[in-house]
N, C-alpha and C positions, 0 to 999 in steps of 0.2 A: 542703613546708616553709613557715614562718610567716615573713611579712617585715617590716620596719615600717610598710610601708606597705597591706599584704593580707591576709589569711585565710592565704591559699597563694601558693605562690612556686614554680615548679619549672622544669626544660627540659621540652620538649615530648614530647623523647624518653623520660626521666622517666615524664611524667605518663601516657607510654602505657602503660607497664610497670606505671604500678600499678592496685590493684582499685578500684573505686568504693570500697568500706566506708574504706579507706586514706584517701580524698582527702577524702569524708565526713568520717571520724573529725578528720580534722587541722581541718576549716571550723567544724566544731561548738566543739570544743576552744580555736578562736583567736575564737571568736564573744565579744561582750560581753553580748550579751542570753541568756533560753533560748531555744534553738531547739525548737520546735514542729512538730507532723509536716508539717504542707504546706510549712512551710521546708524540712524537710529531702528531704521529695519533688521541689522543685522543682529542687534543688541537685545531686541523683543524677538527675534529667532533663537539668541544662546539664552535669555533668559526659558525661553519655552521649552527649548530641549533640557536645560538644566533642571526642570521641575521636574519634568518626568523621567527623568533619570535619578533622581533622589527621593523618590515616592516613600522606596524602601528604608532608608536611613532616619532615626529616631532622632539621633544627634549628629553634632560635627558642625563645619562654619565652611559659609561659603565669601569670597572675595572676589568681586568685580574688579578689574581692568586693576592692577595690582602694579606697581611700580618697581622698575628696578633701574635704578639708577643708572648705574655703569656703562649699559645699553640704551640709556635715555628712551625706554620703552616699557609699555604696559603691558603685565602678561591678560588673557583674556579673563580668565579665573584659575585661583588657587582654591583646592577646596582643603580641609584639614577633616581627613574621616579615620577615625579610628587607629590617631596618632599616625597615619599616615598621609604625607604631603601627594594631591594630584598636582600636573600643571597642564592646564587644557589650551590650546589654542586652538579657536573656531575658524574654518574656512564656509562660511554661507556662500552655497550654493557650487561649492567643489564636488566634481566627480570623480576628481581623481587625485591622488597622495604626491603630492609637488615634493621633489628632493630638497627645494630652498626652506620650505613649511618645515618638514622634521628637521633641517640643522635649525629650524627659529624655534620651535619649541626644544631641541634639546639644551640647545644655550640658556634659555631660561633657567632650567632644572638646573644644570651645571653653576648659573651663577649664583642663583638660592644655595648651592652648595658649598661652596668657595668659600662667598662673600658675608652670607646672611648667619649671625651667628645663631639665631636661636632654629637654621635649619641644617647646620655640620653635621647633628649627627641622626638626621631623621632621612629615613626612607625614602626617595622620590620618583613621582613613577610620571612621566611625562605623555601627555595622550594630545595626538592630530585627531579633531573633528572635521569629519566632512556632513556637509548635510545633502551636497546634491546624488548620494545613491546610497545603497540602503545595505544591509547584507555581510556589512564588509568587519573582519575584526583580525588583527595581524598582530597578537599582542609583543611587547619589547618582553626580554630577560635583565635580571638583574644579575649581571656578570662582575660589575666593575667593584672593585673592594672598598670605592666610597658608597655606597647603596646607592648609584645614580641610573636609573634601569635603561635600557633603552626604548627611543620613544614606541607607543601603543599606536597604532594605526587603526581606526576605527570608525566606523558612520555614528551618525547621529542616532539612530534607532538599536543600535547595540551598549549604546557609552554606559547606561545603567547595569546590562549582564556583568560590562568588564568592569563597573567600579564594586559591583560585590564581590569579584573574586579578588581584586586587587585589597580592598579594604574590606575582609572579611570582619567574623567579633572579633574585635578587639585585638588588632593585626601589633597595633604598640601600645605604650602608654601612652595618652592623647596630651599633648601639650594644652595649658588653656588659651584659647585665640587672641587675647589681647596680649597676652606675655610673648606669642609666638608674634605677631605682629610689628609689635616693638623691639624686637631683637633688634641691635646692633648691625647696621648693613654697613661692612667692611671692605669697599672696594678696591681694586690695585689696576686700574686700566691700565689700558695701552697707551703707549705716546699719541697714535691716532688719537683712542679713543677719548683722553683727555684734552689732546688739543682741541677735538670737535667739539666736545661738550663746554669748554673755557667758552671760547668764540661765541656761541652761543650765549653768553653771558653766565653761565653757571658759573661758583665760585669752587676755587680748589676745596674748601669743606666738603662739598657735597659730592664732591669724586675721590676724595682720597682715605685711606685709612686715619684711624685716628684712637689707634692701640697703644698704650704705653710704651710698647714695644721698642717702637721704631716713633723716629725724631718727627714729628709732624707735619708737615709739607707746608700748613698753612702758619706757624710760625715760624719757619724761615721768609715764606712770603713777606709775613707782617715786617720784618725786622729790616725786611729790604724796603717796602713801602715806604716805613718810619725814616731810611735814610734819605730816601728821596723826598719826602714832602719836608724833612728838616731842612736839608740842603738847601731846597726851594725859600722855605722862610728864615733861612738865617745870610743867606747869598752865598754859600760856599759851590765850589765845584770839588765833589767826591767822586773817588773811585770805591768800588763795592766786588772781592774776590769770596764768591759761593764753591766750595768744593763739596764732593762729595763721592762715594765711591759707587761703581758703576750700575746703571740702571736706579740709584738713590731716589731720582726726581729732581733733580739740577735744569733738565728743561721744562720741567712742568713747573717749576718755580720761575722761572722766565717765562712759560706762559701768560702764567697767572698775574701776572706782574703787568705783563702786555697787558692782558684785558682789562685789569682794573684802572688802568691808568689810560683807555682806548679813544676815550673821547678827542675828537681832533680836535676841538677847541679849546681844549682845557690845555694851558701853559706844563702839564705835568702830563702831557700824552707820549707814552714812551714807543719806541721801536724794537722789534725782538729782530733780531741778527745772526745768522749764521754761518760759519763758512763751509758746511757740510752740504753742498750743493746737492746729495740724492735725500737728504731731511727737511729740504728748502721744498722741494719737488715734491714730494711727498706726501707731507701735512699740507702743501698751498692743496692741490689734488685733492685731496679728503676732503679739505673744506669747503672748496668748489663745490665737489659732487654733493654734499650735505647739505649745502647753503639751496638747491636746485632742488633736490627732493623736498627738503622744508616746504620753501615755495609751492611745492607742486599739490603738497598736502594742504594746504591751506587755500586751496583753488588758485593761485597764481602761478604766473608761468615767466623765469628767468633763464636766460642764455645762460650758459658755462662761461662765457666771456662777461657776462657781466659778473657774476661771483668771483671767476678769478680775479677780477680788477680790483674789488673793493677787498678781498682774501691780500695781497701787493702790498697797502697800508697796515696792514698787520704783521705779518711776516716777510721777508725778505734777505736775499744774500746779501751777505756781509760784502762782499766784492760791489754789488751796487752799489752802496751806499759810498763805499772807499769813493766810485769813478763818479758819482755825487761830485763828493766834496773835490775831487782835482778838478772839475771844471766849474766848481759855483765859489768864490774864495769866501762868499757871507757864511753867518752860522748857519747850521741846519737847521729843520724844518723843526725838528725835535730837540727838548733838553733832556732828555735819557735814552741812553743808547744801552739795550740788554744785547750781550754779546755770547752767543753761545760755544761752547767748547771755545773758549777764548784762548787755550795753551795750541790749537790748532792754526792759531795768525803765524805770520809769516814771517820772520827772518829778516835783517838787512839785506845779506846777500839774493835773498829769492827775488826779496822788494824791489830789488834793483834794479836787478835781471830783466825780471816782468815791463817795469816800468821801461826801461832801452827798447827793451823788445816789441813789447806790447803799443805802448803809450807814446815811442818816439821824446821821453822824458830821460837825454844820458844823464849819470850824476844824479841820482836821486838818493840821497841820504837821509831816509827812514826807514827804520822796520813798520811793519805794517799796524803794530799796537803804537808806536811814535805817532804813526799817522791818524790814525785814528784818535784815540785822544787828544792831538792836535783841534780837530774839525771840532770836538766838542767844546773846548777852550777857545773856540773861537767866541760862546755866547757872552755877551759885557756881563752877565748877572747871574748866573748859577750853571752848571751841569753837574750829572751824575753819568760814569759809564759803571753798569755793572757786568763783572767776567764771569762765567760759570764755566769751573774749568774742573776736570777728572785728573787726576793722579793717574802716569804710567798710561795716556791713552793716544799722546804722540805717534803718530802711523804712518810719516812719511816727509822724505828730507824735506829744507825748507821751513820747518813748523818749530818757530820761537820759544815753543814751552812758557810756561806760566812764570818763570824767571823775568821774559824780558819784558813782561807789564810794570812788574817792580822794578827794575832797572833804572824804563824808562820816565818814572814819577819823581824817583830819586834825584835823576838826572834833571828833567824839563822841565819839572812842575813842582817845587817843592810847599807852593801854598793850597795843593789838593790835601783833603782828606782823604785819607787810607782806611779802610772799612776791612780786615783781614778776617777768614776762617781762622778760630784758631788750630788748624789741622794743619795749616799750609807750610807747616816744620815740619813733617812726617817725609821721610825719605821718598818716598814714591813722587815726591810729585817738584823734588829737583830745585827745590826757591829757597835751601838755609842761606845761601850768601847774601841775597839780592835781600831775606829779610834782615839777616846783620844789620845789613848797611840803612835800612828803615827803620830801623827801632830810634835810632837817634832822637826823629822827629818827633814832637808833639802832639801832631795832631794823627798819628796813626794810633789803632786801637785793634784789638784781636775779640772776636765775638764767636762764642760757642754756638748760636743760634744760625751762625751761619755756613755749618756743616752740616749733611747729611751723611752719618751714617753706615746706615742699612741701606739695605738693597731692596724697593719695592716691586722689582721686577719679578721675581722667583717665589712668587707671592705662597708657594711653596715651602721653601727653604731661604732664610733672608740671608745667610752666608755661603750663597755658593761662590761670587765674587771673591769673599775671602780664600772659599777652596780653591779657587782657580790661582789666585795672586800664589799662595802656598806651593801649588805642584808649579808652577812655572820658578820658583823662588828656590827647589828643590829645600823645602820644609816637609822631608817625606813622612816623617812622626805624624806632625800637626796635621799634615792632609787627611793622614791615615783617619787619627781622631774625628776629625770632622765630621767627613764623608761618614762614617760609621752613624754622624747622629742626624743624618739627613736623608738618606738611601732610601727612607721607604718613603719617605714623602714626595720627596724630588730624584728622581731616578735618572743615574746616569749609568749607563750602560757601555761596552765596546766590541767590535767585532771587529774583523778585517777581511770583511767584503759589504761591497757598497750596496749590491741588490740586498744583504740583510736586513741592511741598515734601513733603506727606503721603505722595505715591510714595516719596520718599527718601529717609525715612524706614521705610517698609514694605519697601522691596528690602535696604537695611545691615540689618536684625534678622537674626539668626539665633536659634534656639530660642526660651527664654522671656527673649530680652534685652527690656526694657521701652523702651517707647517712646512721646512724645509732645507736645502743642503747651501751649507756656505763650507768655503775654503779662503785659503789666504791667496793673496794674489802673486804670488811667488809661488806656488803652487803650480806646476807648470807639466810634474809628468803624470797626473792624472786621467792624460787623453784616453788609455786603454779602458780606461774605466767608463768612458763615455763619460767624461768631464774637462773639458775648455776652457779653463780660465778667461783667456783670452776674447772668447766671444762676447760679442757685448750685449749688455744684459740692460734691459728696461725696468730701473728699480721701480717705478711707480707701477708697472704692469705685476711686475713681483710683486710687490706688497700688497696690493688695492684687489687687483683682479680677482676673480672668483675662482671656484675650483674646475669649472670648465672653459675656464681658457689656460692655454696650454703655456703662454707667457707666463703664467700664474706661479707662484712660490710649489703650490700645492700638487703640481706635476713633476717636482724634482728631475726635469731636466737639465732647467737654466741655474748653473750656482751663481751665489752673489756673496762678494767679499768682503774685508774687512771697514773698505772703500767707503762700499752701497748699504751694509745694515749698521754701522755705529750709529748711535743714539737709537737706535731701534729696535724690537723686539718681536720673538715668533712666542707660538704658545709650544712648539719641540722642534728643537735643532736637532740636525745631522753636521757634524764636521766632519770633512773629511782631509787626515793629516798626509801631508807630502813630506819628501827631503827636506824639506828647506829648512827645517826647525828639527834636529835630531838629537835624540839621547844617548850617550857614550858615556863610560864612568867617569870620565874627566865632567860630566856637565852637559850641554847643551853646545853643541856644536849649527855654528847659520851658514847658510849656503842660498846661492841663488843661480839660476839656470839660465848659462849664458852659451849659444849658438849649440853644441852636441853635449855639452857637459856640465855637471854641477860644479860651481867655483867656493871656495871659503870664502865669509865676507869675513872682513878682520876690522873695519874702521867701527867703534863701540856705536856709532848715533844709529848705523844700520843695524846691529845686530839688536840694540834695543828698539827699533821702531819693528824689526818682523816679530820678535818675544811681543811686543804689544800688540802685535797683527793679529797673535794666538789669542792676546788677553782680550779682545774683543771679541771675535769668533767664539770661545768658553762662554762669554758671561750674554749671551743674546735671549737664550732661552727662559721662559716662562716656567714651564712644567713639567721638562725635562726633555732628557740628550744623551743623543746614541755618538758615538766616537769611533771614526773608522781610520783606520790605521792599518793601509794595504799591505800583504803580504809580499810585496815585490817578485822579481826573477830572474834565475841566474841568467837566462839566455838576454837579457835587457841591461848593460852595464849603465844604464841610466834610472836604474830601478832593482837594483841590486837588493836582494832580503838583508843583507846587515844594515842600510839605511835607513831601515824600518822596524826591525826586533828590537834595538836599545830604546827605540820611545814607546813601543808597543806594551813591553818588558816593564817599564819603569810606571806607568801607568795603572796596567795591572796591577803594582807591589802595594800601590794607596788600594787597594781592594775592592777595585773596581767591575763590576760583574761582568762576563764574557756570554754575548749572544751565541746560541748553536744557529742549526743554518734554518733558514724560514719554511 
């Protein structure tokens, strides 16, 4: 039988009863692609080992080619025996246990755990079939305090031994299969992995959580939608400010937005913008490589050049589009410009600068949201730009903050509409004056829908954002509280040595959870640790690459800073803290490493953009984060231990747990 959630769906007892051609006919029939002959060889292989590896079993349900969304992949079979979850992945005609095969099944397990409500709190015991040799049985232990065992390794002529010992009588109470089926599948991807799956044409519903909880992704989507196809049929040119706090889904609501409105001939084809030049690189990258394996799977064969190309029309730097519009003076291509981390545009002074420098344009008076906006005002008949801007995520001089969007509307354009979060009065994010001065107007409006919240990153703990804001805020009480009601689910940890910390990271991974060490980029006397700030660092290699390339995140040699991961996210961070940001009773003392020594920084914009260097380095993690905080030494007056005990010290006091040595 077809479920919504599988190919097939049946009892065990069922599926013994019927012929191969039957259970065939129904996989092919519920398949979305064609199925091909080695597909369908493979498929009359695991249905045949599956019969006779269930000979023994009275009851329980088996699930064909079984859906999980997040991973936009099918597992091969879930069986439900004895209130006990398998998840089996077939390799036909393997002889031998691929290290890529077990992180692909144990992801599976992991995200039935996570994500799938009616599987949080059941057993799961993940098994790699091989069928090209015989003999073979390496079973996993269930160590991990979620019941997520690790994966079974096993031939095809053993799978039946190991599913009775796994699923002896009556191992749990047996869910009934159609109530287990229907659970609730509650996903929190990754920025990758939602951009991939957008693009693809999938709608934010289908990837996002949709718990009471936390504010829902796809109506903020909708609300921006609504502004933009109003705009469009009543002739207005609106501006649209999304805030929301960090890791919320602020870009994935600019995703979403992008693709719904993708079509290039549709008058309402929007463009997603950014000025985070390694999140441009990044997601162009993934989608490349994704758009190329598609193809490949479907018997076509596309260059990387051609996906990037048509990946360009989708996503793109904000800086192109700017050098767009200075040399073409018509409107643009597009009437909605989605503008990501919008508080990250530039300054009058940078704009200038650049433009003398760069462009051989002296005397250029605009900031860079002036300018932009401008380009959109150029269309006779409607625009929309919308901002998607974070609170406190300003990270280096130059960057206009979310103030000078409203400034500049006040100032140029007072027959836009104003589309505001009503959050964008909360101190963090620096715009009470610039809204004063807007409120006058008419046609501005503040919209609840257009905040986010929560944090869907720490799919965990949805307040560690908060706990981070709090310890850098020195709300040491509040931290305290927190941190006490999230610790065992989201574990942040500190030691002060870095080889601990890299253990502690390598033992928490399971499958292909990502993991790795970022610092701030003022972080400068790290080198004894065997850390370079300085070196340059390949965020796409970091992020994308696999765990045997050494470029890779997952080798913790190359760190990468506050620069190369904002807007982005590992499944455990390693920070590791330098001088530059130190704890003294007075507070927080900045400093930054200039030629032999540490200098004070005293000008407020810097010492707020390095505090913001930390607040993105804290809030990047997924699932949790080890904190290293070096011991310095006396013989190094560039690394002195007092530089280091007042924030090690103070860290500690929120109750923060201390790694012994690995």
């Amino acid at each position: 039988m077809v479920s919504d959630r599988a190919y097939y769906s049946d009892t065990i007892a069922s599926f013994l009863s019927r012929d191969d051609l039957t259970v065939l006919g129904e996989l092919t029939a519920a398949s979305e692609f064609d199925v091909d002959l080695p597909q369908r060889d493979a498929w009359r292989q695991e249905v045949r080992v599956l019969r006779s590896a269930l000979l023994a079993f009275n009851d329980g349900h088996v699930f064909l080619e079984f859906v999980v969304p997040r991973l936009g992949k099918r597992i091969d079979a879930v069986l439900l025996l004895h209130g006990r979850l398998i998840v089996l992945e077939f390799k036909v005609g393997a002889r031998f246990f691929a290290r890529a095969d077990i992180d692909q099944v144990w992801d599976y397990a992991l995200d039935l755990k996570n994500f799938h409500e009616t599987s949080r709190d059941r057993s799961i015991w993940p098994g790699l079939v091989i069928t090209g040799n015989s003999g073979r049985l390496a079973e996993g232990e269930e160590r991990a305090e979620d019941k997520v065992a690790e994966p079974t390794l096993v031939s095809s002529d053993r799978l039946g031994e190991w599913l009775a010992r796994v699923a002896g009588p009556r191992a749990e109470e047996a869910p009934a299969a159609n109530e287990w089926q229907r659970g609730r599948y509650r996903p929190t991807p990754t920025i990758i992995e939602a951009a991939t799956s957008l693009y693809r044409r999938h709608s934010v519903k289908e990837i996002a959580r949709h718990d009471a909880g936390a504010k829902n992704l796809a109506q903020t989507s909708a609300a921006v939608a609504r502004i933009i196809e109003s705009s469009r049929d009543n002739g207005w040119k609106s501006i649209c400010l999304v805030t929301g706090v960090p890791g919320a889904g602020k870009t994935l609501v600019g995703l979403d937005v992008a693709t719904r409105f993708q079509d290039a001939e549709s008058e309402l084809h929007s463009v997603y913008l950014s000025g985070n030049g390694p999140l441009v690189a990044i997601l162009s990258e993934a989608l490349a490589r994704d758009k190329v394996q598609q193809e490949r799977r479907n018997g076509r064969t596309m260059r990387k050049g051609q996906a990037r190309q048509a990946v360009q029309a989708f996503i793109q730097a904000v800086h192109h589009f700017r050098d767009e519009g200075l040399k073409d003076p018509l409107p643009p291509a597009d009437h909605v410009a989605i503008f990501d981390e919008a508080q990250r545009a530039w300054n009058l002074a940078k704009t200038a600068d650049f433009m003398q420098r760069k462009k051989g344009r002296p005397g250029f008076a605009q900031s860079e949201p002036d300018f932009l906006v401008s380009c959109l005002d150029r269309h006779p008949d409607w625009a929309v730009v919308v901002c998607l801007v974070g609170g406190g995520q300003e990270i280096n001089t130059g960057e206009a903050g979310i103030s000078e969007w409203l400034a500049v509307i006040q100032r140029s354009y007072p027959k836009w509409h104003v589309h505001l979060s009503s959050q964008l009065t909360d101190s963090e994010y620096n715009a009470g004056a610039a809204i004063a001065a807007l409120r006058v107007r008419s046609n501005v409006c503040f919209d609840d829908d257009l905040h986010l919240a929560v944090s869907m990153r720490s799919f965990r703990a949805e307040h560690v954002s908060t706990f981070v804001k709090m310890v850098l805020d020195r709300e040491l009480s509040d931290a305290a509280t927190l941190y006490r009601q999230f610790a065992r689910r989201f574990p942040v940890v500190m030691t002060r040595s870095v080889e601990t910390a890299r253990a502690w990271l390598r033992r928490q991974a399971r499958g292909n959870e990502r993991y790795g060490l970022v610092v701030s980029s003022q972080a400068l006397r790290l080198k004894p640790h065997a850390i370079d700030v300085r070196a340059p660092v390949d965020p796409v290699n970091w992020f994308l690459n696999d765990r045997e390339d050494v470029r890779s995140s997952y080798y913790l040699e190359d760190v990468a800073t506050e620069f190369q991961v904002q807007g982005l996210e590992l499944d455990w961070v390693g920070v590791v803290w330098d001088a530059d940001l130190r704890y003294q009773d007075s507070g927080w003392q900045h400093h930054s490493f200039v030629g032999k020594r540490w200098q004070s920084i005293h000008k407020a914009d810097r010492q707020l953009y390095l505090k913001n260097a930390y607040r993105v380095l804290l809030t990047r993690a997924r699932q949790g984060m080890v904190i290293v905080v070096p011991e310095g030494t006396e013989q190094d007056p560039t690394r002195d231990p007092a530089f280091y005990d007042g924030t090690y010290s103070y860290l500690r006091s929120v109750g923060i747990e201390e790694l012994g040595c690995p």
